[in-house]
N, C-alpha and C positions, 0 to 999 in steps of 0.2 A: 429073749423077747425084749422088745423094746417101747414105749408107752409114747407117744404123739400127746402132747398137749398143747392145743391152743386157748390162746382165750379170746372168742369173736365178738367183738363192739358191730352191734347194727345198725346205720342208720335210723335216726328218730323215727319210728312208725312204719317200719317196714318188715315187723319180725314175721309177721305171717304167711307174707310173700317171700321170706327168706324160708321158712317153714316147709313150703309148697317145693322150692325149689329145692332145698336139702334134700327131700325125698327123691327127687330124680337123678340127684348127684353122689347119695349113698350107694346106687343101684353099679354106679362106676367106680367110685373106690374099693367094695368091696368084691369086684371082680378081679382089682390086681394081684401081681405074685407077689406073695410074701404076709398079706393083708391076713389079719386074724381075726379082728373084731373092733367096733367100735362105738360111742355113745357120744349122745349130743344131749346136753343138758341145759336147761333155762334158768337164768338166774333169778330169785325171788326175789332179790333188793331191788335187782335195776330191770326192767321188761327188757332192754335191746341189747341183751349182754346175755352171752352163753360159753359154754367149755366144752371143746370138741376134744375127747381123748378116744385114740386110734391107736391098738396094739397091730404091731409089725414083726418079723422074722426079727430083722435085720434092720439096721438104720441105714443101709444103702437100698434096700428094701422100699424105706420111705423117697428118700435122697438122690437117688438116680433111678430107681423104676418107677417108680409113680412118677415125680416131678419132671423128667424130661419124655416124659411118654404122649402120644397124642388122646388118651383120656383123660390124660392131667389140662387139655388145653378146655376140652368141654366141662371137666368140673371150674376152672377158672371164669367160662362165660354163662356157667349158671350161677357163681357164688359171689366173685369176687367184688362187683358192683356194689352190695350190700353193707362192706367193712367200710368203718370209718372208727379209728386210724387202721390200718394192716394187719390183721394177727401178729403176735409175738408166737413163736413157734418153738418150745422147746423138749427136749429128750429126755426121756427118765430110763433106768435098767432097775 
């Protein structure tokens, strides 16, 4: 198993429309193959700052079936507008 960790900076004042939109974009990652489970947590210090971690099979699992798939392109136009700087995205075992 493999553990997805991001850490999401949101735009200043947008966490709840980020909120809104996460809910329709968990409904897509957790339909791909490989996908096991995942949590989105909100940070107490800072409002616009969260930690997306997503257990996968397999890190090609994450790597090339989600990311070059066309569900990965609808999770991008629901979320990606929101980051500011870009996730940092890294691997745990």
């Amino acid at each position: 198993m493999i553990l997805e960790v991001a850490t999401l900076h949101i735009k200043k004042g947008l966490s709840a429309e980020f909120e809104t939109s996460f809910q329709k974009a968990e409904k897509i990652i957790s339909s791909m193959k490989g996908y096991i489970s995942h949590q989105l947590k909100k940070c107490i210090e800072q409002d616009d700052r969260y930690i997306l971690l997503v257990n996968w099979e397999t890190l090609e699992d994450h790597e090339i079936g989600f990311r070059t798939s066309d569900a990965y392109q609808q999770w991008k136009a629901l979320l990606h507008h929101f980051y500011e700087p870009f996730p940092t995205v890294e691997h745990y075992v």
